[in-house]
OpenMM code with the backbone's topology and positions (N, CA, C; nanometers):
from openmm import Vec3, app, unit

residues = "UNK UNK UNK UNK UNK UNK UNK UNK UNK UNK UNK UNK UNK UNK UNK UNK UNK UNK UNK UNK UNK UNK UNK UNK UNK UNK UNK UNK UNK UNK UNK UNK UNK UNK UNK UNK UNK UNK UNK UNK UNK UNK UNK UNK UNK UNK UNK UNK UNK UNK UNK UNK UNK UNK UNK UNK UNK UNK UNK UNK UNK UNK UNK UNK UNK UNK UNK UNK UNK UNK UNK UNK UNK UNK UNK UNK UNK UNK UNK UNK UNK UNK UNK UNK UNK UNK UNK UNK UNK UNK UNK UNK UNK UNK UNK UNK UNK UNK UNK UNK UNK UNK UNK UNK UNK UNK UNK UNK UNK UNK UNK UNK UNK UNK UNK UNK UNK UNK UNK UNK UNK UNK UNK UNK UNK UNK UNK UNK UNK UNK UNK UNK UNK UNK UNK UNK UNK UNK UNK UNK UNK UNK UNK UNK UNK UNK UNK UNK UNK UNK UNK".split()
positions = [
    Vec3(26.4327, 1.3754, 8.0669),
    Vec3(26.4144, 1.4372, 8.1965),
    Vec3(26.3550, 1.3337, 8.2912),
    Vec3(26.4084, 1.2901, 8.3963),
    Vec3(26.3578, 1.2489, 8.5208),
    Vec3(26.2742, 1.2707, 8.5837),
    Vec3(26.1325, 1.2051, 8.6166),
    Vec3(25.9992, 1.2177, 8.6789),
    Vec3(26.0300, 1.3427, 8.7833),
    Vec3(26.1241, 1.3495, 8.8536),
    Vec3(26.1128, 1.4038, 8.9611),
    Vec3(26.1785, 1.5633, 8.9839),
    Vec3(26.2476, 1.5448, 8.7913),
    Vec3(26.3244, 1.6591, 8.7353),
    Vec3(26.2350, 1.7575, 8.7122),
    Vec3(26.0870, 1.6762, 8.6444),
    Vec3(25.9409, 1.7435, 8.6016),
    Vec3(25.9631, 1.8658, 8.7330),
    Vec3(25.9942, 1.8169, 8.8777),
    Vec3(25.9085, 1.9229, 8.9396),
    Vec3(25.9633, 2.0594, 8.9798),
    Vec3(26.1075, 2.0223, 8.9237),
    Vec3(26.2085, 2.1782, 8.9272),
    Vec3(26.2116, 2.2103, 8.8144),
    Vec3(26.1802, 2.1557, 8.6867),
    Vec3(26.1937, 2.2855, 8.5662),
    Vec3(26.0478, 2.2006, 8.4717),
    Vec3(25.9807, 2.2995, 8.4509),
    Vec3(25.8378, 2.2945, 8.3865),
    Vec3(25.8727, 2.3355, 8.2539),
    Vec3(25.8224, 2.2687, 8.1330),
    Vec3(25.8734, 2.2375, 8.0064),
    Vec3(25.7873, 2.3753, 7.9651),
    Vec3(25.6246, 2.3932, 7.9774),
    Vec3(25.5373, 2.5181, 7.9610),
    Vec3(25.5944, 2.6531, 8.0499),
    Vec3(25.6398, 2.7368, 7.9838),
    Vec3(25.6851, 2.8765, 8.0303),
    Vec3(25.6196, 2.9622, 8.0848),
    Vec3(25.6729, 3.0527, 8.2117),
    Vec3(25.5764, 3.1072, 8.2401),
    Vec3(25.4792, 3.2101, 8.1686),
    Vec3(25.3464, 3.2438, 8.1713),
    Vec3(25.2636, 3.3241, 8.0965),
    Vec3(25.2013, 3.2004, 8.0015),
    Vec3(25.1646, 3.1226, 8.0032),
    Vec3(25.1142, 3.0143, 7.9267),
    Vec3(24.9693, 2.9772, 7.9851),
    Vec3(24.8627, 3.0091, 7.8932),
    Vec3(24.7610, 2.9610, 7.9611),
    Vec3(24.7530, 2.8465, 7.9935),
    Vec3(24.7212, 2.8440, 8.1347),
    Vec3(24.7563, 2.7029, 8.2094),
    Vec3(24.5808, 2.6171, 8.2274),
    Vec3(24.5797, 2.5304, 8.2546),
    Vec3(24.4894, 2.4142, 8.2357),
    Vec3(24.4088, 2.4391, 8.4161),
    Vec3(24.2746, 2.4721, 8.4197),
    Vec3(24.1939, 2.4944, 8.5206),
    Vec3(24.1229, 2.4155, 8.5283),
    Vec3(24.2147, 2.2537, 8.6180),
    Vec3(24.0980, 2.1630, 8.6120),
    Vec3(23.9549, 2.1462, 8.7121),
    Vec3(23.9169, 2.2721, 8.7653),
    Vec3(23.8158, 2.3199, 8.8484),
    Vec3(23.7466, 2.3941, 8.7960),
    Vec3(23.7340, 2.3666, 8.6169),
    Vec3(23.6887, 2.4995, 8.5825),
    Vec3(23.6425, 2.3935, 8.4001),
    Vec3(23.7050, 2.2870, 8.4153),
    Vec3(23.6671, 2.1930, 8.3320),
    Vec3(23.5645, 2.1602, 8.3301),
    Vec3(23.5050, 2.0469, 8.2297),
    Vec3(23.3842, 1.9902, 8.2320),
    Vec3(23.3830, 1.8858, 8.3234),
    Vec3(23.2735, 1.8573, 8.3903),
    Vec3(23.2839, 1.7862, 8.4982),
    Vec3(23.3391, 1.6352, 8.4594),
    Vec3(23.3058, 1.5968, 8.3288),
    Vec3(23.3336, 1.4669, 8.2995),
    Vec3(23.4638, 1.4419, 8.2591),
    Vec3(23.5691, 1.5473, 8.2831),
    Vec3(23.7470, 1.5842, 8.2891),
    Vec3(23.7821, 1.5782, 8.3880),
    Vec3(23.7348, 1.5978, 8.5019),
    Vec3(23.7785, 1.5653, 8.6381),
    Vec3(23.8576, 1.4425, 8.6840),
    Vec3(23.7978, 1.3451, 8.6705),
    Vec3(23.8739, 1.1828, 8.6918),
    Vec3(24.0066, 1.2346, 8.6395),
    Vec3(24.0338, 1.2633, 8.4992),
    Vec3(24.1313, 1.2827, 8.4594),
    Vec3(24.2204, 1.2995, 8.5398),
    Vec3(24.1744, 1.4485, 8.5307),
    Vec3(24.3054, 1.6061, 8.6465),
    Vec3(24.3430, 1.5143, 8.7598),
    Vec3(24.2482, 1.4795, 8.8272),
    Vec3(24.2436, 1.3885, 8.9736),
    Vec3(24.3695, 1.2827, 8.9868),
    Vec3(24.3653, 1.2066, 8.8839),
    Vec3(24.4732, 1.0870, 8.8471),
    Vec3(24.5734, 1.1402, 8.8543),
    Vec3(24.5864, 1.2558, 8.7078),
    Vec3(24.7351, 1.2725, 8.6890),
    Vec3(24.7880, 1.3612, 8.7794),
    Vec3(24.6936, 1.3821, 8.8902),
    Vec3(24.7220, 1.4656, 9.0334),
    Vec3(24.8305, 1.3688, 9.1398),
    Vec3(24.7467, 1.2368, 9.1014),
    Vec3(24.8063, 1.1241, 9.1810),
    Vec3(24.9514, 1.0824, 9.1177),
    Vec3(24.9378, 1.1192, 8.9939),
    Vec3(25.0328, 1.0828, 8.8798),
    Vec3(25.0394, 0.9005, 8.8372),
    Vec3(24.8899, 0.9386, 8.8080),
    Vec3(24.8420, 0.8016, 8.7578),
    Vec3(24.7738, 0.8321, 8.6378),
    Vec3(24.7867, 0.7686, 8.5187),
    Vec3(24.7280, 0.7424, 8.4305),
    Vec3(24.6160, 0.6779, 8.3569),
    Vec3(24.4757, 0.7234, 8.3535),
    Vec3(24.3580, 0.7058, 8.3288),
    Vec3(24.2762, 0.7195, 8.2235),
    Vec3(24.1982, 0.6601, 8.1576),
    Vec3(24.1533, 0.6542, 8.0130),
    Vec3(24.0122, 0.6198, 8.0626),
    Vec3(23.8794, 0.7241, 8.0387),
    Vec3(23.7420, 0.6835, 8.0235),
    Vec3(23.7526, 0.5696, 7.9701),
    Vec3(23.6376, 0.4416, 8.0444),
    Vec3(23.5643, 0.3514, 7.9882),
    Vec3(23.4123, 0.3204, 8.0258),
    Vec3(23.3418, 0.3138, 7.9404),
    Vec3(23.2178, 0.2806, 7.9513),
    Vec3(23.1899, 0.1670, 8.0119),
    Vec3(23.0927, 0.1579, 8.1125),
    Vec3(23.0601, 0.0184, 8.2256),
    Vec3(22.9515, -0.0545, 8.1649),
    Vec3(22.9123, -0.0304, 8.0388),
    Vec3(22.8010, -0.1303, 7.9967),
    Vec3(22.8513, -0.1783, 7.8854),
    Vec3(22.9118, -0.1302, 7.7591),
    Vec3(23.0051, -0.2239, 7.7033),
    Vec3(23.1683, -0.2211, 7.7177),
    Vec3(23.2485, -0.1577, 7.8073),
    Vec3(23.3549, -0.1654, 7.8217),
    Vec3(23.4603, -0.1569, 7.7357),
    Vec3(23.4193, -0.0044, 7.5993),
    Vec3(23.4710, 0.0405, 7.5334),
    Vec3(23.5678, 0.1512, 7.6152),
    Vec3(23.6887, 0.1690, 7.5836),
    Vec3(23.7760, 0.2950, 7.6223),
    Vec3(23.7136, 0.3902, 7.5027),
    Vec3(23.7649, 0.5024, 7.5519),
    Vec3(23.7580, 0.6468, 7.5186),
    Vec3(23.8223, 0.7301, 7.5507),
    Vec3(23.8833, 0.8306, 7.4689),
    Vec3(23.9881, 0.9396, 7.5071),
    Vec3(23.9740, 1.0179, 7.3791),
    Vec3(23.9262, 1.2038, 7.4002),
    Vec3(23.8689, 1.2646, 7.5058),
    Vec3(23.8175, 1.1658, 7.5986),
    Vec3(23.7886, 1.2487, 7.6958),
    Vec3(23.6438, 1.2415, 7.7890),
    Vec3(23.4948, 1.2882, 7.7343),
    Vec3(23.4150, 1.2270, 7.6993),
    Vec3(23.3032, 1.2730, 7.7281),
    Vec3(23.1285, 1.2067, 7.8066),
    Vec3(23.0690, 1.2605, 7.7679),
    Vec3(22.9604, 1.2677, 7.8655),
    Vec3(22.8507, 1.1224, 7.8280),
    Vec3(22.8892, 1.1074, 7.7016),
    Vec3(22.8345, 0.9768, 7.6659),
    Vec3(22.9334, 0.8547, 7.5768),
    Vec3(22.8869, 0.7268, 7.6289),
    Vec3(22.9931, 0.6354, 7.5250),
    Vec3(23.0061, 0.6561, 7.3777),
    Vec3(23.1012, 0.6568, 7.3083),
    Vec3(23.0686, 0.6415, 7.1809),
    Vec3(23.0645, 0.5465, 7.1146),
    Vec3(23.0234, 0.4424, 7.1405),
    Vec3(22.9932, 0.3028, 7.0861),
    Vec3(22.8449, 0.2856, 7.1318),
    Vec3(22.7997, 0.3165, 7.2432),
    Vec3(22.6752, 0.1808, 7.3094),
    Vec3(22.5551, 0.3004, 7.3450),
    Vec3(22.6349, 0.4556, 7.3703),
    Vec3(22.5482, 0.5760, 7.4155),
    Vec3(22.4667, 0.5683, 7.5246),
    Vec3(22.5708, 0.4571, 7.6095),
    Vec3(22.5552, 0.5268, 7.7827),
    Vec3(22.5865, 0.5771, 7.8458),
    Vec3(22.5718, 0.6407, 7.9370),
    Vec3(22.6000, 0.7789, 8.0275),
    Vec3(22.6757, 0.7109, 8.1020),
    Vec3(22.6773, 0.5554, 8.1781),
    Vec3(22.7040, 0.4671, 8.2696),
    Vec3(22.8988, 0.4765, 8.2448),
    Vec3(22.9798, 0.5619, 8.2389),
    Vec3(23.1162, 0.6040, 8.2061),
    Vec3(23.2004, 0.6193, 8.3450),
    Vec3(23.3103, 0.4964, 8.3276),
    Vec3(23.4146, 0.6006, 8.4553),
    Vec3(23.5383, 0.5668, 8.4424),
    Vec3(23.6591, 0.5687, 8.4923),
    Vec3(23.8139, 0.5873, 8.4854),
    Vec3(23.8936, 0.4698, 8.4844),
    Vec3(23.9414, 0.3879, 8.4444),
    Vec3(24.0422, 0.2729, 8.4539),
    Vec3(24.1835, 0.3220, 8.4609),
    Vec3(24.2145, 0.3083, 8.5473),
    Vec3(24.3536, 0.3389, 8.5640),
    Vec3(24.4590, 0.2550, 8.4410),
    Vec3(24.5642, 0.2954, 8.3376),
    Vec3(24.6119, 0.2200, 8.2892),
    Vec3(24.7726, 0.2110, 8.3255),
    Vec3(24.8573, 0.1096, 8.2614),
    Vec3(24.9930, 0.1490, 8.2242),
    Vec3(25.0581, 0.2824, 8.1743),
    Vec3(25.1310, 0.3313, 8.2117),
    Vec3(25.1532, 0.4894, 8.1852),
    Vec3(25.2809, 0.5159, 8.0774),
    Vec3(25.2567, 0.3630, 7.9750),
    Vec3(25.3378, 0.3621, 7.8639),
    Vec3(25.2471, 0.3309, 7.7340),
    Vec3(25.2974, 0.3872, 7.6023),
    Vec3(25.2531, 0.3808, 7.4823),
    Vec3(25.3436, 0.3366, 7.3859),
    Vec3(25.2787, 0.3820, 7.2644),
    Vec3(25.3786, 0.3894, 7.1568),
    Vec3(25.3647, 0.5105, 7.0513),
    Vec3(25.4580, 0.5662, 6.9621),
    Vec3(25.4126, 0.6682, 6.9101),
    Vec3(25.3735, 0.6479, 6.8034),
    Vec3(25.2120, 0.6914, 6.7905),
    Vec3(25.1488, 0.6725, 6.6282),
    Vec3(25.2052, 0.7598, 6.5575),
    Vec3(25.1999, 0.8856, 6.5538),
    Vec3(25.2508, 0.9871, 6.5071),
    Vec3(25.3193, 1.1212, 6.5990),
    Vec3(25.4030, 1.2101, 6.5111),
    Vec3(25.4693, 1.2970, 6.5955),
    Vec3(25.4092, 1.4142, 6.4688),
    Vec3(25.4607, 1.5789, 6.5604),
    Vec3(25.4751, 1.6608, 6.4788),
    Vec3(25.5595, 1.7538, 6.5194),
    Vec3(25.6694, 1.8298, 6.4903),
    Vec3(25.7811, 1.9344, 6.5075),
    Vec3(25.7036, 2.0764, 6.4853),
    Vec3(25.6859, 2.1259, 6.6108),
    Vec3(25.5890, 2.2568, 6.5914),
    Vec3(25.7246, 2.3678, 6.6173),
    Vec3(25.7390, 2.4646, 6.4697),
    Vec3(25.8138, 2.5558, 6.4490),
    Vec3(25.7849, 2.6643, 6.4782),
    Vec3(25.6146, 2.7253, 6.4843),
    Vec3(25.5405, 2.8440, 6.4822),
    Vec3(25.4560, 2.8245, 6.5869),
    Vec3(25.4991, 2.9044, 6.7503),
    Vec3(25.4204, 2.8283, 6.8274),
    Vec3(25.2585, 2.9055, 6.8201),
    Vec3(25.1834, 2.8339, 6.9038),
    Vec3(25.0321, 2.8874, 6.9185),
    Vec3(25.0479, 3.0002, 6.9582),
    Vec3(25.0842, 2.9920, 7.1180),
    Vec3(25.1322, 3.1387, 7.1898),
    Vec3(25.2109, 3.1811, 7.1767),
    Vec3(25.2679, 3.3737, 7.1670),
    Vec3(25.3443, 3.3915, 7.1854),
    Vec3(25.4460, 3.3569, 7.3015),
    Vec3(25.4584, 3.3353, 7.4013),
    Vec3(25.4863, 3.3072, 7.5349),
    Vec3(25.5787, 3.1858, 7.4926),
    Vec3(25.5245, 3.0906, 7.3695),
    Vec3(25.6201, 3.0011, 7.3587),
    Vec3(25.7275, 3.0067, 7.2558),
    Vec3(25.7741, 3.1667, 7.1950),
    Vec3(25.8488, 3.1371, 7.1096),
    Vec3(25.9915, 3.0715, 7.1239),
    Vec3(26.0596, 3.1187, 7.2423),
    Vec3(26.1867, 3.0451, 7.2944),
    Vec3(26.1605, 2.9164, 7.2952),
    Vec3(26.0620, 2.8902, 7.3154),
    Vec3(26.0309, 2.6956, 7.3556),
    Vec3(26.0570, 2.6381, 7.1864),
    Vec3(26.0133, 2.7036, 7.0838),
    Vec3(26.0343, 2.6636, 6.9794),
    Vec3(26.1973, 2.6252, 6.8952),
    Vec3(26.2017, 2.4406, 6.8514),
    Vec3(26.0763, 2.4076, 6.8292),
    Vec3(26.0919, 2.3148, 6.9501),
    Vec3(25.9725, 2.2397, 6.9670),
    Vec3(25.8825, 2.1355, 7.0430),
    Vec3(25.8194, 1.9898, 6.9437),
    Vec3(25.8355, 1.9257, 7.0222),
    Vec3(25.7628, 1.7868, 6.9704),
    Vec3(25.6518, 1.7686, 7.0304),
    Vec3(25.5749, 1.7303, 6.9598),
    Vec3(25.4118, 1.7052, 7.0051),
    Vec3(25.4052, 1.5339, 6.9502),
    Vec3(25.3702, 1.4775, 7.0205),
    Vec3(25.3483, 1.2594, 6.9953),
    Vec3(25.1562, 1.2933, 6.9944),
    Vec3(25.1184, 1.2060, 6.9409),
    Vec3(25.0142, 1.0908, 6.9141),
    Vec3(25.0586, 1.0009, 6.9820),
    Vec3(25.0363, 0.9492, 7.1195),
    Vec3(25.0704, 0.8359, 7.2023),
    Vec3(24.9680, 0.7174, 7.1478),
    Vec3(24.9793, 0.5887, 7.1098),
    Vec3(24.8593, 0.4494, 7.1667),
    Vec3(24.9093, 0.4056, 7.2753),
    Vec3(24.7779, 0.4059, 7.3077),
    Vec3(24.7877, 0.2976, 7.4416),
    Vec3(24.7344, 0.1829, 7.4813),
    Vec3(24.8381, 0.1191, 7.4316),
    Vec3(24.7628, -0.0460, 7.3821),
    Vec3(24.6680, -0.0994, 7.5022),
    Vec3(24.6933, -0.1043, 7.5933),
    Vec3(24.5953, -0.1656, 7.7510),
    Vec3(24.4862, -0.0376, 7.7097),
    Vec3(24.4988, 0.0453, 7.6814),
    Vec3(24.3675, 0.0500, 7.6687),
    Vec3(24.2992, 0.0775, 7.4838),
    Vec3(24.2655, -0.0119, 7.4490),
    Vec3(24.1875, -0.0543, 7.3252),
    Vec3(24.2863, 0.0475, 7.2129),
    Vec3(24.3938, 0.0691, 7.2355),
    Vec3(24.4545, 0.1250, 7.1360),
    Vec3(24.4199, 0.2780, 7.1467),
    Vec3(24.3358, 0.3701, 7.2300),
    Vec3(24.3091, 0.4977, 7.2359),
    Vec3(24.4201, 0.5922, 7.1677),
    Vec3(24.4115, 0.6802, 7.1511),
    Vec3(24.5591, 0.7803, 7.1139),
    Vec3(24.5158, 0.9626, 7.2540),
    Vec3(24.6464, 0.9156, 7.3070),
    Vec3(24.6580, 1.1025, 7.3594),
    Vec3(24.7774, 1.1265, 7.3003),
    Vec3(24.7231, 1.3095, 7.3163),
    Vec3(24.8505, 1.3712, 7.2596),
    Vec3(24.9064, 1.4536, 7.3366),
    Vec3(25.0403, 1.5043, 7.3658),
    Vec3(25.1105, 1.5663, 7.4516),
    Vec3(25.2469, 1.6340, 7.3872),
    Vec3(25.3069, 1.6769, 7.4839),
    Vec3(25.4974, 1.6586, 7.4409),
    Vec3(25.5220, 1.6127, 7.4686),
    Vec3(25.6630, 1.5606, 7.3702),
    Vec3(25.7809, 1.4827, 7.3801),
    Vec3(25.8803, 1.5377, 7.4600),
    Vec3(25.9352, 1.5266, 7.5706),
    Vec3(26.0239, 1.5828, 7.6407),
    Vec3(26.1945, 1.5158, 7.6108),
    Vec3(26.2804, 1.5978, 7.5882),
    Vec3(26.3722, 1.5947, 7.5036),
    Vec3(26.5003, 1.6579, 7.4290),
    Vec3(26.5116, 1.6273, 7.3105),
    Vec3(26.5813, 1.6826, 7.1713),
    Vec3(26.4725, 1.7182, 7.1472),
    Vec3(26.4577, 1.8426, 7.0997),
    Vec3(26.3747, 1.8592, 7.0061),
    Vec3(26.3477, 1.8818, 6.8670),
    Vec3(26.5131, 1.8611, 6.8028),
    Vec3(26.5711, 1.7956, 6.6872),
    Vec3(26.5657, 1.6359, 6.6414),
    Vec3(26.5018, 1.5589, 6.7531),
    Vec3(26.5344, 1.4348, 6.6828),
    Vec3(26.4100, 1.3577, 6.6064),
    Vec3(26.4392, 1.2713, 6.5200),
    Vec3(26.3119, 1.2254, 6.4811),
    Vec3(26.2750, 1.1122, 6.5059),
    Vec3(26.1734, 1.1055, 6.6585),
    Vec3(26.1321, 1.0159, 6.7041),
    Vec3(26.0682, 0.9030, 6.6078),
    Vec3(26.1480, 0.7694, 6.6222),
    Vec3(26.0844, 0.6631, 6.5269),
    Vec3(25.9146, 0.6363, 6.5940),
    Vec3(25.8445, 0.6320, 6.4850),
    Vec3(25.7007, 0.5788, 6.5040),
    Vec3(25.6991, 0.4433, 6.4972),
    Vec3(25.6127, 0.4171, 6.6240),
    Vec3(25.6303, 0.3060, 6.6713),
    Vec3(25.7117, 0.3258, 6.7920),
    Vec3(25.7556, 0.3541, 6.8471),
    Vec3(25.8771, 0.4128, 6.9840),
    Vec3(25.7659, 0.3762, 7.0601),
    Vec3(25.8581, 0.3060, 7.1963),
    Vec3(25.7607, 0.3207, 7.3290),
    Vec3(25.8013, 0.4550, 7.4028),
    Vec3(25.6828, 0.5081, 7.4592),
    Vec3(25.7156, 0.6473, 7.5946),
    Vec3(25.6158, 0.5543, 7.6701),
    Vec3(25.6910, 0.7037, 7.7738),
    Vec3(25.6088, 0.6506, 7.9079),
    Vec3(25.6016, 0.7819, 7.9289),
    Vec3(25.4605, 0.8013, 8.0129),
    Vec3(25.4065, 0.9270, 8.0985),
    Vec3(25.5095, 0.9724, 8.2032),
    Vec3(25.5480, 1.1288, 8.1796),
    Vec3(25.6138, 1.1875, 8.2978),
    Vec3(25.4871, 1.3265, 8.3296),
    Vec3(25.4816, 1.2927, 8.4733),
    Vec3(25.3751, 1.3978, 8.4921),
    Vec3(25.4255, 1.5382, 8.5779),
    Vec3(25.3901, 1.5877, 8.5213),
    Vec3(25.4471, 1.7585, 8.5715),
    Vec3(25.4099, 1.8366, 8.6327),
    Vec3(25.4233, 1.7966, 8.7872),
    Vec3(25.3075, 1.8871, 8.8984),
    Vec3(25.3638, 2.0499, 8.8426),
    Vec3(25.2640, 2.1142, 8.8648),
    Vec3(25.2416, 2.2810, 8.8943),
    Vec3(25.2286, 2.3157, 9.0007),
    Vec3(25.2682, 2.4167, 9.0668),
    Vec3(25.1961, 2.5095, 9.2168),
    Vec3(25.0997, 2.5326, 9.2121),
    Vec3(25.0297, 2.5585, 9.0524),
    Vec3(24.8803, 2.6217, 9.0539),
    Vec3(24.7702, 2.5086, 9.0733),
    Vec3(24.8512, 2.3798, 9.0857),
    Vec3(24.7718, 2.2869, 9.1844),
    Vec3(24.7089, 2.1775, 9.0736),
    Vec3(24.7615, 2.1786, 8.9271),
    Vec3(24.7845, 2.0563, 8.8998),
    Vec3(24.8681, 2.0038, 8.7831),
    Vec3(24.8022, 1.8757, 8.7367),
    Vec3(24.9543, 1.8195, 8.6910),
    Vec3(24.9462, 1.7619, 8.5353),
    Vec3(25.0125, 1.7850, 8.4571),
    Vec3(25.0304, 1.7920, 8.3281),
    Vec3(25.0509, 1.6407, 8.2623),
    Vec3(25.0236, 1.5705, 8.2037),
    Vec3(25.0731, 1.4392, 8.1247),
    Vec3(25.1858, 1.4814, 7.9864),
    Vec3(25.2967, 1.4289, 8.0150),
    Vec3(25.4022, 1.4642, 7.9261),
    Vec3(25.4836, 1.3597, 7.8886),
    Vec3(25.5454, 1.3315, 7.7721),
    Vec3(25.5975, 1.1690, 7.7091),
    Vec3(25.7144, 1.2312, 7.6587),
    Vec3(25.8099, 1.0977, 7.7111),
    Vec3(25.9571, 1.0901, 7.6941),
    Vec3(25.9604, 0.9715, 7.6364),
    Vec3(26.0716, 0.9175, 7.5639),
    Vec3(26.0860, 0.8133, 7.5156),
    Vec3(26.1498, 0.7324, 7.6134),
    Vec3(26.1192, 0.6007, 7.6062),
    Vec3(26.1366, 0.4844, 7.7435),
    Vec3(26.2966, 0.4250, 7.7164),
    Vec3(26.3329, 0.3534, 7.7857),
    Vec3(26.5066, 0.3489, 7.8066),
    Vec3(26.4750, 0.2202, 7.7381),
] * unit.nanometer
topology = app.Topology()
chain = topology.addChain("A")
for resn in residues:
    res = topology.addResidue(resn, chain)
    for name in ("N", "CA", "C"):
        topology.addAtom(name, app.Element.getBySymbol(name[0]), res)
């Protein structure tokens, strides 16, 4: 699917609890904000300049609070995948199945996010594959991080 395909058909169906990034922890914000811009961002700590992904409120290497956003490359590779047959919500049984990636992201210290694979959802993505971030504005005012495999 085409970045710009994201914004006429939304991969999450309607009735899906959707993501309230005004309602997050404050130290998720940078996040929402970026992939608002449809930029891609990974916590790093400003006193030893460890990445991190989650977000949270302290480094996990050095345990300073001193934390903020580096914008990265909005490509990975896939550590791992998984073929989800039985979805969480009901809301997603038609969607089934779905691919879910383990992205790295080498520029930043190797971190891993996880998302969907947008796609086949029959195929079996080789590990190791590069994606790249397609981000998926919403009306409800924000925007989703979602991985396709790169050309």
């Amino acid at each position: 699917m085409a970045p710009d395909a994201a914004k006429s058909r939304y991969v999450l169906p309607a009735g899906m609890p959707m993501p309230d990034p005004a309602r997050s922890a404050p130290f998720h914000h940078g996040f929402w904000e970026a992939a608002r811009r449809h930029e891609l961002v990974v916590q790093r700590c400003r006193s030893c300049a460890t990445f991190q992904f989650g977000p949270e409120e302290i480094c996990h290497r050095c345990h300073s609070f001193d934390l903020g956003w580096e914008s990265v490359e909005a490509v990975g590779k896939i550590y791992t995948w998984e073929r989800i047959w039985h979805p969480s919500f009901p809301v997603l049984k038609e969607a089934c199945p779905y691919l879910v990636v383990l992205v790295e992201l080498p520029q930043a210290g190797g971190v891993r996010m996880m998302g969907n694979l947008l796609g086949d959802p029959r195929r079996d993505p080789p590990i190791g594959a590069k994606v790249e971030a397609v981000f998926e504005d919403h009306d409800e005012g924000f925007t989703l991080v979602q991985w396709r495999l790169a050309e």
